[in-house]
Structure formats: C-alpha cells, structure tokens
C-alpha positions in Angstrom: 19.4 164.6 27.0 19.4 163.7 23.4 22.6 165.7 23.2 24.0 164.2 26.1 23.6 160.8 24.2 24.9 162.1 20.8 28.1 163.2 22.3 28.8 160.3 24.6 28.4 158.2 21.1 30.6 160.6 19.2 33.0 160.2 22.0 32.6 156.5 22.2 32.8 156.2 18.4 35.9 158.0 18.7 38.0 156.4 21.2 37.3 152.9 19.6 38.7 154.3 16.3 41.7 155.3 18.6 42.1 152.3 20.2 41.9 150.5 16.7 44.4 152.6 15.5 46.8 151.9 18.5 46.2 148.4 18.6 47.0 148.0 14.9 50.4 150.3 15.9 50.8 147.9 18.3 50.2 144.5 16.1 53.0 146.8 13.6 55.4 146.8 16.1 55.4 143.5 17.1 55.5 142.2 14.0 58.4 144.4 12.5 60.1 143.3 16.0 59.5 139.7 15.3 61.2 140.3 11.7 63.9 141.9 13.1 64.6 139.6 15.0 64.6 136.6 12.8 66.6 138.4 10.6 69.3 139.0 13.4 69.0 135.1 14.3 69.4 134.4 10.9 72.7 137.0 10.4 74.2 135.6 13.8 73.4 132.0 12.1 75.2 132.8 9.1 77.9 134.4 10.9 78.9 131.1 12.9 78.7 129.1 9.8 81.0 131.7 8.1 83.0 131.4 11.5 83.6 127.8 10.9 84.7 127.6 7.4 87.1 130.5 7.8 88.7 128.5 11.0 89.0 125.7 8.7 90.6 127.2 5.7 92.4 129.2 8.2 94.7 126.2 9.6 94.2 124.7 6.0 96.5 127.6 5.0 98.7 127.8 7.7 99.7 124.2 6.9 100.4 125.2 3.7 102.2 128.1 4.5 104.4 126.1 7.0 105.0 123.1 4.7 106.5 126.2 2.1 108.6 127.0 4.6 109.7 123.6 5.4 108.5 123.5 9.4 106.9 120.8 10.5 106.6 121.6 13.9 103.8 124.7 12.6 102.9 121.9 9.9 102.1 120.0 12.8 100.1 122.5 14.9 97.8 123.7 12.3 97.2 120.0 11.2 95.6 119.3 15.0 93.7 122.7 14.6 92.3 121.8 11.4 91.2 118.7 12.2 89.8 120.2 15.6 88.0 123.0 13.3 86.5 120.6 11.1 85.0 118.4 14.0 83.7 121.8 15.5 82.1 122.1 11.7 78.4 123.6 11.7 76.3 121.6 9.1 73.6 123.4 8.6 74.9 125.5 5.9 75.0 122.4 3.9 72.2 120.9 1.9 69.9 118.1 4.0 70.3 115.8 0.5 74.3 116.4 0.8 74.9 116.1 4.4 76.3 112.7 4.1 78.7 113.4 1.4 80.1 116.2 3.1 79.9 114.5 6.7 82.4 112.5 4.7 84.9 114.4 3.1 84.9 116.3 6.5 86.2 112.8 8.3 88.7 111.8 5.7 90.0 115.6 5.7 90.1 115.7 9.7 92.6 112.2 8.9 94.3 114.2 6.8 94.7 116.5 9.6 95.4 114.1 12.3 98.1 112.6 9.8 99.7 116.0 9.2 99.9 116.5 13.5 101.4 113.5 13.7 104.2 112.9 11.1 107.5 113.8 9.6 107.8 116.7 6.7 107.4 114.2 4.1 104.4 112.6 4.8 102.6 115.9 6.4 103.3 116.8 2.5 101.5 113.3 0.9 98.6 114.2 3.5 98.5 117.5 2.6 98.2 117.0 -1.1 95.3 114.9 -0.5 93.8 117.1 1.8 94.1 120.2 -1.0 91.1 117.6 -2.9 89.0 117.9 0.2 89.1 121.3 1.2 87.8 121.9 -2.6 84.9 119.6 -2.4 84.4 120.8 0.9 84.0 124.5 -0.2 81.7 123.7 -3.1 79.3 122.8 -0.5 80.2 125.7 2.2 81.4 127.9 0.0 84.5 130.2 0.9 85.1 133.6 3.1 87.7 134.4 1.0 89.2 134.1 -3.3 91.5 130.9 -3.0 93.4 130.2 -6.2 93.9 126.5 -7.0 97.6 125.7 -8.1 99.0 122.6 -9.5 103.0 121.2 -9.6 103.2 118.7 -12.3 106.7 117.4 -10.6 105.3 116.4 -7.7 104.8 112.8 -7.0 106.9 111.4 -9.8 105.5 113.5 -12.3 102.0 112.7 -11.7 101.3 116.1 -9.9 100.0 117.8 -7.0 97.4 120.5 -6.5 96.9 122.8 -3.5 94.9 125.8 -2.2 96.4 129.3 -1.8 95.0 132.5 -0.9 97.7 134.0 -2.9 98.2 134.0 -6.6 101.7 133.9 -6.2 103.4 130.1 -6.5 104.5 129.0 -3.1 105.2 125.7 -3.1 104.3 123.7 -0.3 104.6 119.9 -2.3 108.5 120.7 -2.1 108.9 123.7 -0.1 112.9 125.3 -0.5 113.4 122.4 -3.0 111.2 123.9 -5.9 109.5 126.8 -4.0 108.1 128.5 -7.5 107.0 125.1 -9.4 103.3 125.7 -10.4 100.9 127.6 -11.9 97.1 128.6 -10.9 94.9 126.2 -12.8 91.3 128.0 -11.3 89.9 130.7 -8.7 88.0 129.9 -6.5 85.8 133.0 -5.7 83.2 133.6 -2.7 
C-alpha cells in the first residue's frame, strides 16, 4: 500500500512539473505572439506613414518635373494630386507638440497645390516656388523616403531667387523651364 501511495505521488509530482512546464511554454508563446504582433502593427504603421509622404513628394516632383518641361496641363494634374495626398496625410508620425505647425504648412502647401491645378504656367511656377519652402519644413517633421537635393536659381524672381526640391542632383530648372533649364546649383541634401 505504502508503495502504492509513493508512486501515485511520484507520478502526481511529476505531471504537475509537466504541466508547469507546458503552461509556462504556453505563457512563452503567447507572449512572443503578442510581440510579434505589435511589432507587425507597428511595421504596417510605419509603412502607411512612409506611404503618405512618398505620395506627397511623389506629385511634389512630378510638378517639378512638368513645370521643367514647360506643361502645365501635367503641372496641373500633379498639383490636384498633391494637394489630394497632403489632405489624405497620416499625422501620427509627427510630434503631438508639433502637430499644429505641421497641420499648417500641410494647408498652405495643399493651396499651393490647389493654385498649381488651377492656373496658367506662370503662376503654377510663383506657387510652386513657394511650395518648394513647404515641402522642406514639411520633411523635417516626416522625414523623407528618398535623398532630395535642394537647388537654388538666383535669377528667378528679379534676382531675388528661387529654391526647389529635386531628386536629382542634376539642375533642372523648373522656375524657368526651356528659358534657363540649367540655372542653379544644389545648396543642401536632404538625406533620409
């Protein structure tokens, strides 16, 4: 009997340490789960933010591009997609103390867009210079997907000067387009 007892306490002893040991497996999983899982929130988080400031230097760019090449019709397009992409603009990759600031240079930039959809060459251009301010402050508080190089025409405007974005080093002109496509010269780099 004594043995009976002495085994079926081994035993018992036993299958609780097996149990422990499979409920702390399980506790493991769950937790390494839950981590993963934040972390693949947090990625897919990131990724739409990342999403949204590459739409918006994207038709940034392509207004620059077409204002180089003298089209406003393209000029035109891109300025109602930017200003589309910056309403569509996730803000929670931006500072809680700096959410106002940026709030607004994102409205006076999305003007800047609505101007450029809505107006000959010349003034898409006066828009666009002003615009090339925004998108800069903009990026130092969303940072960039990409290297843009910062490039200044000291003709424009009456010899007061104009600056613009590129993703190019090379000096493309959009202030004057065919008229002085190579006037400029990279004053910074903007990195990621």
């Amino acid at each position: 009997m004594k043995n009976v007892i002495l085994t079926l306490g081994i035993a018992a002893v036993f299958a609780s340490c097996g149990s422990s040991n499979k409920s702390e497996e399980k506790a493991e999983q769950t937790t390494t789960a839950k981590s993963e899982q934040t972390a693949m929130e947090e990625e897919a988080s990131s990724a739409d933010k990342n999403a949204d400031v590459s739409a918006v230097i994207e038709a940034y760019l392509s207004i620059k591009d077409a204002l180089v090449n003298d089209d406003q019709e393209t000029a035109a397009s891109a300025g109602k997609t930017l200003a589309n992409a910056l309403g569509e603009m996730n803000m929670s990759q931006v500072a809680e103390d700096q959410t106002a600031e940026a709030k607004e240079i994102i409205d006076v930039a999305k003007n800047h867009g609505e101007h450029i959809a809505e107006s000959e060459i010349d003034h898409q251009r006066e828009h666009f210079e002003a615009l090339g301010k925004d998108m800069k402050d903009l990026i130092a508080f969303t940072g960039t997907d990409r290297k843009l190089y910062q490039q200044y025409c000291p003709m424009y405007n009456d010899h007061k000067g104009g600056m613009w974005l590129s993703a190019s080093e090379e000096i493309r002109n959009p202030l004057f387009g065919s008229k002085m496509l190579k006037c400029g010269k990279v004053e910074e780099v903007i990195n990621l």
